[in-house]
C-alpha positions in Angstrom: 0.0 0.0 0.0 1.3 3.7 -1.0 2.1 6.1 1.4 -0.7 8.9 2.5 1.0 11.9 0.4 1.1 14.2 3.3 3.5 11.4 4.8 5.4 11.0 1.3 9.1 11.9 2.5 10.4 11.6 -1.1 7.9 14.1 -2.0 7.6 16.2 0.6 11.5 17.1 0.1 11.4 17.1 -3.1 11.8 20.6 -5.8 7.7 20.6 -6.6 6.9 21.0 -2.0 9.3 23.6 -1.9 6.1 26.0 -0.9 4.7 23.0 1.8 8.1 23.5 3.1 8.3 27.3 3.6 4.2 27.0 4.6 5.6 24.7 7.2 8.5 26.9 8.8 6.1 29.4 8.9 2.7 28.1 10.5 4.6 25.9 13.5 6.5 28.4 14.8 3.3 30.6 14.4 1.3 28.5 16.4 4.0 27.3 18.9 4.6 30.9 20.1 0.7 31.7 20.1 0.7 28.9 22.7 3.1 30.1 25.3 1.8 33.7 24.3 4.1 35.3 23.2 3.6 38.7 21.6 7.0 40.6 21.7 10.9 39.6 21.4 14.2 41.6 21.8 16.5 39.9 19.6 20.3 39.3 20.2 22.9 38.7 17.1 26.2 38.2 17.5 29.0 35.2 16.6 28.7 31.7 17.1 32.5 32.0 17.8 32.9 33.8 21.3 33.6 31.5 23.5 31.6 30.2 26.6 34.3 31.5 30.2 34.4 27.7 30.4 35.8 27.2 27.1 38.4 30.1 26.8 41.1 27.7 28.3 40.2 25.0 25.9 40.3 27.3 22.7 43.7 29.2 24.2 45.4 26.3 24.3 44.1 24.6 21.3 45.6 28.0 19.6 49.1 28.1 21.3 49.8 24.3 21.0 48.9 25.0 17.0 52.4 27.0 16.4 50.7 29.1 14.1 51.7 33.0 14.3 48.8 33.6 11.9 46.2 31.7 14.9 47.9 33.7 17.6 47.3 36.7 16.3 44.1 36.2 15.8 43.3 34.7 18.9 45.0 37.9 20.5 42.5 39.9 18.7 39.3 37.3 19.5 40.6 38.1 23.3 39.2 41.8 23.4 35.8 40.3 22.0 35.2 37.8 25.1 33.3 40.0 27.3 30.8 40.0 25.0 29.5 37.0 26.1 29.1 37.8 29.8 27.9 40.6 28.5 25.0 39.5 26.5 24.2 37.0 29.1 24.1 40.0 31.7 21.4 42.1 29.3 19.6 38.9 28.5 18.9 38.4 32.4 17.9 42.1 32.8 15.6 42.3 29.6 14.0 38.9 30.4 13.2 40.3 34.2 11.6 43.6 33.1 9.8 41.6 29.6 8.2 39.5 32.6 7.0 42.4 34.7 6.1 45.3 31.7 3.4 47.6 32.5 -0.4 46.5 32.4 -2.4 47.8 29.3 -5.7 46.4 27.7 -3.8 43.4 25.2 -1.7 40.9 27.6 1.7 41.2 26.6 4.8 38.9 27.0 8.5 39.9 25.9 11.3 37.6 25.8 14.8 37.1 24.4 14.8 35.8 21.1 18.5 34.6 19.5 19.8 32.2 17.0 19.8 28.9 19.1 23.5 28.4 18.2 26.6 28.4 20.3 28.4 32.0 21.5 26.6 35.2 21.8 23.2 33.0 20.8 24.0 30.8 24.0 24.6 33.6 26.3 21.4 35.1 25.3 19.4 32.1 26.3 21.7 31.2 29.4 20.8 35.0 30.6 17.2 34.5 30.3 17.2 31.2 32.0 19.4 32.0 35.0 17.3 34.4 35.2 14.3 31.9 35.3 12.5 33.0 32.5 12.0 31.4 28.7 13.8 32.5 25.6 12.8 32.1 21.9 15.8 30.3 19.8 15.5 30.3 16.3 18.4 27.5 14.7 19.2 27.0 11.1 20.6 23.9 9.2 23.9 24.5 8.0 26.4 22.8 6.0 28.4 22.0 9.6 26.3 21.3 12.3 24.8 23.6 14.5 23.2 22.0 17.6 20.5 24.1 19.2 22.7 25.2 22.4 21.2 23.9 25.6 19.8 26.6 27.4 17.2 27.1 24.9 14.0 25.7 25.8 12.3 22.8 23.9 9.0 24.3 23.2 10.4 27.6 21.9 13.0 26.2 19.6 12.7 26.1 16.1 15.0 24.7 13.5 14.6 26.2 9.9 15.9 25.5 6.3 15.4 28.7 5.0 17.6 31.5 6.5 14.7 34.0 4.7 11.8 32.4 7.4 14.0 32.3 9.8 14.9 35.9 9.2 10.7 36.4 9.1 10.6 35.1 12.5 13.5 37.0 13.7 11.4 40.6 12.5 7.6 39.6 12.7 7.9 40.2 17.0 11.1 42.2 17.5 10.7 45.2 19.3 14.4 46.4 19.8 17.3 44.7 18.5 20.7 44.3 19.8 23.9 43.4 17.7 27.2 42.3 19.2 30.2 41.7 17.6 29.5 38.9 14.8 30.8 37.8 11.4 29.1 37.7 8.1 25.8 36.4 10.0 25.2 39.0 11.7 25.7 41.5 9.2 23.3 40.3 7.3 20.9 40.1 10.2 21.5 43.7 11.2 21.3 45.4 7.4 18.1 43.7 7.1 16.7 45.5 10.2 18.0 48.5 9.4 17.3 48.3 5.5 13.7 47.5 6.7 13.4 50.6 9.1 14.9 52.8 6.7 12.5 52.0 4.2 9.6 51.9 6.2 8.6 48.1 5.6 8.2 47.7 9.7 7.9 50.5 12.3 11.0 52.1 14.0 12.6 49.9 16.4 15.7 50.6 18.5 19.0 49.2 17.7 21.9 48.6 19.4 24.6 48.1 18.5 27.0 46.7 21.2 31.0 47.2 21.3 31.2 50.8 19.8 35.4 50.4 19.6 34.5 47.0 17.3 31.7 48.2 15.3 33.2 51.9 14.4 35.9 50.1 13.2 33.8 47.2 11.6 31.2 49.6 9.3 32.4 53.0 8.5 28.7 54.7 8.1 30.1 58.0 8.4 31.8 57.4 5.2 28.4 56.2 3.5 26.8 60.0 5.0 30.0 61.5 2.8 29.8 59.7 -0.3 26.2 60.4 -0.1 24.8 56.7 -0.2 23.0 57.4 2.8 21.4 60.5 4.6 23.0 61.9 7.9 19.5 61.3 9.3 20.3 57.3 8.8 22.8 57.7 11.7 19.8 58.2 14.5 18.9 54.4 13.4 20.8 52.7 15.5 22.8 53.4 19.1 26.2 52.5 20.2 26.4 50.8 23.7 29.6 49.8 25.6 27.3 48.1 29.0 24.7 45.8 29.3 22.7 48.6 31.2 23.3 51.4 28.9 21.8 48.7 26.0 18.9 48.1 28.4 18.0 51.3 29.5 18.3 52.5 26.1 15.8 50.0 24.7 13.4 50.1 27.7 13.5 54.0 27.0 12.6 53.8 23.1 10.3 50.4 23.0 7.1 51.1 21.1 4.2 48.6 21.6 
């Protein structure tokens, strides 16, 4: 006896489902954070390469023992970067506490951390919100090299998506301030879409932060876009630099809209 088609792997992963697929990775998630009600997210980008405190040891000595000058100067670099996790683990805990306790108004409302489900600045998102005791929202992608969801993200709120454009959907749809910390080409990507899609208007003005002013000033000259004229001075007021966990905070608890 045939398969039911709705249980037809072959087919359902096949060229011809593509839009079952995409219809998929966008009603679960939909309905998954409907049930644990959900209604707002501040989202945390950053690399998946920042180490954990427990593993800086490991990945020092993994570098020195390499006898590579080109490694250790990188890792010499990497070493001004590593803050960043306690740091994003310190906001996580303090956005996740005041998301719990936000003021009453006539529509229920529930803000929580929302990252990428992946190891570094991802993980210290989640770890933040649940030593803090509360739930985080983890959105994974399948990648060419694994990426295991990282384990202080919670079951029911994890997702793993195929396509980095629903994922980046999902990532939007709740977001109501954004903060980016040192990252690679991920989180580039991440953060020009949010502020491509305030710019033009296709969402509403959130705040952004952008976290590590020394790192990103050298990172993204946007200065030199204002003189060359690709964008307008006004582009600047888009996005904030923040060098604390409480400066980011009060910075978006000050310029949240609901």
């Amino acid at each position: 006896m045939k398969d039911l088609i709705f249980e037809n792997s072959e087919f359902l992963n096949s060229n011809q489902a593509f839009p079952i697929r995409v219809l998929s990775e966008w009603i679960y998630p939909k309905d998954q954070i409907q049930k644990c009600k959900i209604t707002d997210t501040i989202v945390l980008f950053g690399s998946a390469r920042i180490p954990s405190p427990e593993d800086v040891a490991k990945e020092e000595q993994i570098t020195l023992t390499s006898s590579s000058p080109e490694a250790e100067r990188i890792w010499q670099n990497k070493k001004s970067l590593l803050n960043s996790y306690k740091d994003a683990q310190e906001f996580a805990k303090k956005i996740s506490e005041w998301g719990e306790n936000l003021p009453i108004t006539d529509v229920p409302r529930k803000l929580v951390v929302c990252t990428g489900g992946g190891p570094g600045i991802m993980e210290a998102g989640n770890r933040g919100a649940k030593e803090a005791g509360f739930k985080s929202l983890a959105l994974n992608i399948q990648l060419p090299y694994e990426q295991d969801t990282n384990p202080y993200a919670d079951p029911e709120m994890s997702f793993r998506f195929k396509y980095f454009f629903m994922r980046k959907y999902w990532f939007i749809k709740l977001c109501r301030g954004m903060v980016a910390f040192p990252g690679g080409f991920g989180t580039m990507d991440e953060l020009f879409e949010a502020l491509t899609l305030v710019q033009t208007r296709k969402i509403s003005k959130i705040p952004i932060v952008l976290y590590n002013s020394n790192f990103w000033k050298k990172m993204i000259h946007f200065e030199m876009m204002v003189d060359y004229g690709l964008i307008q001075k006004e582009d600047l007021k888009l996005f904030h630099y923040a060098d604390s966990a409480e400066d980011a905070f009060q910075f978006l608890k000050e310029n949240i809209h609901f």
